[in-house]
Kinemage of the C-alpha trace (Angstrom):
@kinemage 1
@onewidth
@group {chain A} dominant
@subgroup {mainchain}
@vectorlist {calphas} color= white
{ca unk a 1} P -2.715 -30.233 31.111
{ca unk a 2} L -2.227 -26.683 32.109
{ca unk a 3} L -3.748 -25.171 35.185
{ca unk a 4} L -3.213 -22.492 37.632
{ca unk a 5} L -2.883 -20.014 34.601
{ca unk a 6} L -3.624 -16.035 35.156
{ca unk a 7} L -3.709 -13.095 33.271
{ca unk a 8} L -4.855 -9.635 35.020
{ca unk a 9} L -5.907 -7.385 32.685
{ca unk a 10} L -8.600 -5.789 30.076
{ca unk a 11} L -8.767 -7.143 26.536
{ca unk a 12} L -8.512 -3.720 25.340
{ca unk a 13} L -4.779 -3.453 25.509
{ca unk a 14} L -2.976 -4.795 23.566
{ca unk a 15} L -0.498 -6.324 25.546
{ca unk a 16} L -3.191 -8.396 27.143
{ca unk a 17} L -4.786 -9.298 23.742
{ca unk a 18} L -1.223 -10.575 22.472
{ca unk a 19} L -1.364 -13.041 25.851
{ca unk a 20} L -4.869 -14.243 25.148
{ca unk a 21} L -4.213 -14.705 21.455
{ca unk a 22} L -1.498 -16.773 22.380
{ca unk a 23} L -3.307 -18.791 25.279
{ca unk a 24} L -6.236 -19.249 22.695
{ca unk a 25} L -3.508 -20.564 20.186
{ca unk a 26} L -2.537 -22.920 22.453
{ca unk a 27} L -5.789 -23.787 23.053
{ca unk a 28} L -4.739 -23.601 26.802
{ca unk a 29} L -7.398 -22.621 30.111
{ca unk a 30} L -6.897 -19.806 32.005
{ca unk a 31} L -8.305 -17.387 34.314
{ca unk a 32} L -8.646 -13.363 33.311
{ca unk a 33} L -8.963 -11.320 36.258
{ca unk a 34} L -10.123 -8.491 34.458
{ca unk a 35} L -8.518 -4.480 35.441
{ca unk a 36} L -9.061 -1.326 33.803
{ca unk a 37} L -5.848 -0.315 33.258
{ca unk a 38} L -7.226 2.909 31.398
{ca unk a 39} L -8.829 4.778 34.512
{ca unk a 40} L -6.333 3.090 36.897
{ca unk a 41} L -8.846 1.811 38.910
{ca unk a 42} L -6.625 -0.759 40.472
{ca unk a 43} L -9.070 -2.906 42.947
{ca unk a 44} L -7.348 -5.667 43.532
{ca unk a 45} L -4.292 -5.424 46.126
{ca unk a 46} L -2.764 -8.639 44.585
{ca unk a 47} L -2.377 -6.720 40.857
{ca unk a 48} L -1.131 -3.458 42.383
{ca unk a 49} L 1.930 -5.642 43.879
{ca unk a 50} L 2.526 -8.065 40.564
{ca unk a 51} L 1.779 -5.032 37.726
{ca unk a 52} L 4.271 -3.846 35.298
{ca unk a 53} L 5.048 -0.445 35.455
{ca unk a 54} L 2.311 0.134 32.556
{ca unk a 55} L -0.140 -1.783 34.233
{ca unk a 56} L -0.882 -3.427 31.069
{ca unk a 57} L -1.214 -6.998 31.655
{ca unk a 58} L 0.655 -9.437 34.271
{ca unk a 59} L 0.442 -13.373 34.116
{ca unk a 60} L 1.144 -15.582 36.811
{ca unk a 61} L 1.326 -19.307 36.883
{ca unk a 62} L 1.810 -20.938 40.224
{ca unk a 63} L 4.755 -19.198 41.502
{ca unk a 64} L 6.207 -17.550 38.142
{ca unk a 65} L 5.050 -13.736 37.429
{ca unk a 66} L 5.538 -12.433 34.090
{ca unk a 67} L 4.398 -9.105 33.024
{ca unk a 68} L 6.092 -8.732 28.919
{ca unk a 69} L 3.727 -10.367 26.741
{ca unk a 70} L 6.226 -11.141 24.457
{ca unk a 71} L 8.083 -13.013 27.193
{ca unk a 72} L 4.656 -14.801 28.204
{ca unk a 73} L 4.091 -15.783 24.829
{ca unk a 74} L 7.546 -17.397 24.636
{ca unk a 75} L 6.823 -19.015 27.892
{ca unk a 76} L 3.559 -20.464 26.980
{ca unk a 77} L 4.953 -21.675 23.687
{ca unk a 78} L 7.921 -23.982 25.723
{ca unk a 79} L 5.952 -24.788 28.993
{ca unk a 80} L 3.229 -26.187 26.788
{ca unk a 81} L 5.056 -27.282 23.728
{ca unk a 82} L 2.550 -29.922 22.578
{ca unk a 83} L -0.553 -28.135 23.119
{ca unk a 84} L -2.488 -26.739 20.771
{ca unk a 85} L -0.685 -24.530 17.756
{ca unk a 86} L 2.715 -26.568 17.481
{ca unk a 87} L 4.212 -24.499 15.116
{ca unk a 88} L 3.476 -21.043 17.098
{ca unk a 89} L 7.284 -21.286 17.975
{ca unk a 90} L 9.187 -23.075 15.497
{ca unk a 91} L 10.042 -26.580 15.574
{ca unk a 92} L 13.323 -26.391 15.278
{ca unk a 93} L 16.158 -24.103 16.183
{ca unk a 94} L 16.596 -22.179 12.414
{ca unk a 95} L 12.942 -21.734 12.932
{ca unk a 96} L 13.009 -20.585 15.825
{ca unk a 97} L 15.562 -18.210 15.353
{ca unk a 98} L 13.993 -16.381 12.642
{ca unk a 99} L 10.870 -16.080 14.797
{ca unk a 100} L 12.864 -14.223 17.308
{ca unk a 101} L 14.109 -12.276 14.672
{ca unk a 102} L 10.795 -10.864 13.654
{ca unk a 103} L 10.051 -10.548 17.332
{ca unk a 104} L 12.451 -8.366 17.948
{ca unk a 105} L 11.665 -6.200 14.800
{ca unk a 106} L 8.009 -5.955 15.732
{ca unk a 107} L 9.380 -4.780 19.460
{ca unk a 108} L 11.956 -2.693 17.865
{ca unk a 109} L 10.336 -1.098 14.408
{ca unk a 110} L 6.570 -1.483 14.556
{ca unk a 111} L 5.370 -1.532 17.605
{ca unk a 112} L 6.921 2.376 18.880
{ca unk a 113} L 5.199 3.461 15.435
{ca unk a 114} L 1.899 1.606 15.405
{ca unk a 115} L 1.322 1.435 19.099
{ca unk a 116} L 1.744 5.916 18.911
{ca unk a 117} L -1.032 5.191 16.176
{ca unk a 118} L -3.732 3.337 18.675
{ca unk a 119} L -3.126 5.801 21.236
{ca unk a 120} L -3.941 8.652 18.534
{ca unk a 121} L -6.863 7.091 16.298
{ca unk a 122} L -8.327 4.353 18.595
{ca unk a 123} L -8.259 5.779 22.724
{ca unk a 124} L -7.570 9.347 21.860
{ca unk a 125} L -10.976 9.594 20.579
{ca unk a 126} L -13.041 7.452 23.271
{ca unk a 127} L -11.354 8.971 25.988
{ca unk a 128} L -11.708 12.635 24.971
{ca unk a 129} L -8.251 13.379 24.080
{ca unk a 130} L -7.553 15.944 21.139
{ca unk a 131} L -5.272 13.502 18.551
{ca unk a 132} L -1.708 14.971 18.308
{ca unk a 133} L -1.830 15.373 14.253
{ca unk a 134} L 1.907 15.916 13.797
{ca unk a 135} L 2.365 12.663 15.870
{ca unk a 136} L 0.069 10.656 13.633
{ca unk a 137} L 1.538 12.055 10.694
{ca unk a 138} L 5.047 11.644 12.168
{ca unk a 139} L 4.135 7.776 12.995
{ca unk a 140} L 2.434 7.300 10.173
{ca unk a 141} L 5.633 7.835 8.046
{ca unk a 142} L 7.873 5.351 10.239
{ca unk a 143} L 5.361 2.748 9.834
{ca unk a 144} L 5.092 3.129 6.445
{ca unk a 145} L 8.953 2.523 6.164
{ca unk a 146} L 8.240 -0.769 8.024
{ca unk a 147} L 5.218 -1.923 6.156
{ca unk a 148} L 7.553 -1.003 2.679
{ca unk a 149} L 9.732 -4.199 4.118
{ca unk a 150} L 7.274 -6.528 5.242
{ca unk a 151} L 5.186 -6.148 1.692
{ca unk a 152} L 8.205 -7.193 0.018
{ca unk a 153} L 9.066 -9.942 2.410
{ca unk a 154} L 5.535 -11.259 1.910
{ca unk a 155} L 5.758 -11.289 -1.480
{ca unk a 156} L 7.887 -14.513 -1.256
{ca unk a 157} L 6.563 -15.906 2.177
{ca unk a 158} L 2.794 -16.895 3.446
{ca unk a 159} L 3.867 -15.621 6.294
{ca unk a 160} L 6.969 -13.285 8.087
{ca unk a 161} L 8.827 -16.008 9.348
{ca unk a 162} L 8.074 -18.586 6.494
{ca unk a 163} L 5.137 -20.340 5.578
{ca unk a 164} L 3.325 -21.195 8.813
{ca unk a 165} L 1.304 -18.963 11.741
{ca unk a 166} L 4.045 -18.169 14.236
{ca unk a 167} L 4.148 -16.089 17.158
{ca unk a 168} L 5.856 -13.679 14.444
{ca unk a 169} L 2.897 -12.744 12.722
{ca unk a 170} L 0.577 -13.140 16.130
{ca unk a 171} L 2.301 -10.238 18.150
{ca unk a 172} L 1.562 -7.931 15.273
{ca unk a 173} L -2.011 -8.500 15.471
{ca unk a 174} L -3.108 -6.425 18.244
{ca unk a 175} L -1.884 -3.357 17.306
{ca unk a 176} L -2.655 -3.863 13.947
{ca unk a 177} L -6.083 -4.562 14.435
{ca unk a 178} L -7.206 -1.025 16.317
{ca unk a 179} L -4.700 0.893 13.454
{ca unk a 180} L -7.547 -0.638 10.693
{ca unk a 181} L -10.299 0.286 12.868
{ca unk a 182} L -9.188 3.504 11.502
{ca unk a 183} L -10.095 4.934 7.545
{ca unk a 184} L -6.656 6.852 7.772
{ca unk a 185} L -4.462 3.575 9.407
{ca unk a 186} L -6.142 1.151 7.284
{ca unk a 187} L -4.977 2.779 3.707
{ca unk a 188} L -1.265 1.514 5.645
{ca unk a 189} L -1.990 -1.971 4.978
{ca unk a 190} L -4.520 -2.232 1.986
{ca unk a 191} L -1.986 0.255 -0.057
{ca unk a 192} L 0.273 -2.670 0.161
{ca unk a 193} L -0.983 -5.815 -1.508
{ca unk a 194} L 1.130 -8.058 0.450
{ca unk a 195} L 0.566 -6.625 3.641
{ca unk a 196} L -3.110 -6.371 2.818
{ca unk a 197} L -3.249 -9.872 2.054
{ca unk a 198} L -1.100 -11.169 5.284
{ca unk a 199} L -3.111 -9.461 7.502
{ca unk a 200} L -6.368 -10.279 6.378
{ca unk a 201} L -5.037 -13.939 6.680
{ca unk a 202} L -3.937 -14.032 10.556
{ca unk a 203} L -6.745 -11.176 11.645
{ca unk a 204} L -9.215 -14.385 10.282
{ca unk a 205} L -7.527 -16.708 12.708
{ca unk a 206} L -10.264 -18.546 15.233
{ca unk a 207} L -8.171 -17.432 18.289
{ca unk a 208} L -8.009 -13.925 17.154
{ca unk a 209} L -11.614 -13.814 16.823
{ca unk a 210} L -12.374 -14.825 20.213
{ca unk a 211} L -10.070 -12.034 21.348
{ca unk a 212} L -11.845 -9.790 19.251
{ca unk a 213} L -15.366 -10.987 20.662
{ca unk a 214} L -13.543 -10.565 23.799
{ca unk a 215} L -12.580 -6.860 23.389
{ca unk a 216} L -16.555 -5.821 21.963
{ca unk a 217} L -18.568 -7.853 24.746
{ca unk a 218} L -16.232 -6.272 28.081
{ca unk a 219} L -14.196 -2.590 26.106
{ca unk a 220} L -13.133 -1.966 29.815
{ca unk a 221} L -12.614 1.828 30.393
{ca unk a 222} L -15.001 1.990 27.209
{ca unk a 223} L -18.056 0.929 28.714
């Protein structure tokens, strides 16, 4: 049974929705100690000592401090192997290896791309920003090379790493899910069948949901 788990952060970013989506996979308790990390207003001496240089999310459990959410995932998925979504992390070591493959190409290739593309069409806007149009159209182009890969990978797997959930196709979601939010980011994915279909089919997911719930009921610096 887990306890003592802690993530500081807003649901907003996406780095913090990536944590909960895993913690919800994992079907794991926890304690959010919610911080708008959009205004900065820091309130909490505790977070300004443990926060990543972003400010975008930190997790602590008992004496470990995290603040990557890909790392956090990683460790949820091993400290809590048997708990909730098995499968999140491969079962064995070839699957696990081409998880962390597709890990590191959603670090490396689609998140710099789609997370320039939240910043423009999703907080731009809501925080009275003018969008940057050469950067979306500059972003938009390098995701599109991305999404041009996965669409064809898809078109022989369920799912990126195979045909099961895995924390492959979960760190994509975030991102993804403000980029569709969008008229112009959403043609990205429903101009490519496979894509279209993939996402539809992990954005349904119960945990992602709650995240999503999560994200409308407390927006943070949105409110």
């Amino acid at each position: 049974m887990a306890s003592g788990l802690q993530v500081f952060g807003q649901p907003a970013s996406t780095d913090v929705a990536r944590v909960l989506t895993c913690l919800f996979e994992k079907n794991l308790e926890f304690d959010l100690v919610r911080i708008d990390t959009f205004k900065r207003q820091h309130k909490l001496p505790e977070f300004i000592r443990l926060r990543d240089p972003s400010g975008q999310v930190t997790f602590k459990h008992g004496d470990k401090t995290l603040v990557d959410p890909r790392a956090i995932c990683r460790y949820l998925c091993t400290q809590f192997p048997n708990q909730g979504n098995r499968n999140l992390y491969g079962t064995g070591s070839l699957e696990r290896a081409s998880i962390e493959q597709w890990l590191q190409a959603e670090a490396q290739s689609f998140n710099p791309p789609s997370s320039a593309l939240v910043f423009q069409l999703a907080f731009a806007p809501l925080l009275g920003i003018p969008q940057d149009h050469m950067a979306i159209a500059e972003n938009e182009r390098k995701l599109q090379q991305v999404l041009n890969v996965y669409d064809e990978i898809l078109s022989k797997n369920e799912y990126l790493a195979g045909d099961e959930f895995t924390l492959a196709d979960l760190s994509h979601l975030p991102d993804s899910q403000y980029i569709v939010s969008s008229e112009r980011g959403r043609k990205l994915f429903t101009s490519r069948r496979n894509v279209a279909r993939w996402f539809d089919q992990i954005s349904r997911r119960k945990a992602w949901e709650q995240v999503v719930k999560m994200q409308m009921e407390h927006p943070g610096a949105f409110e």
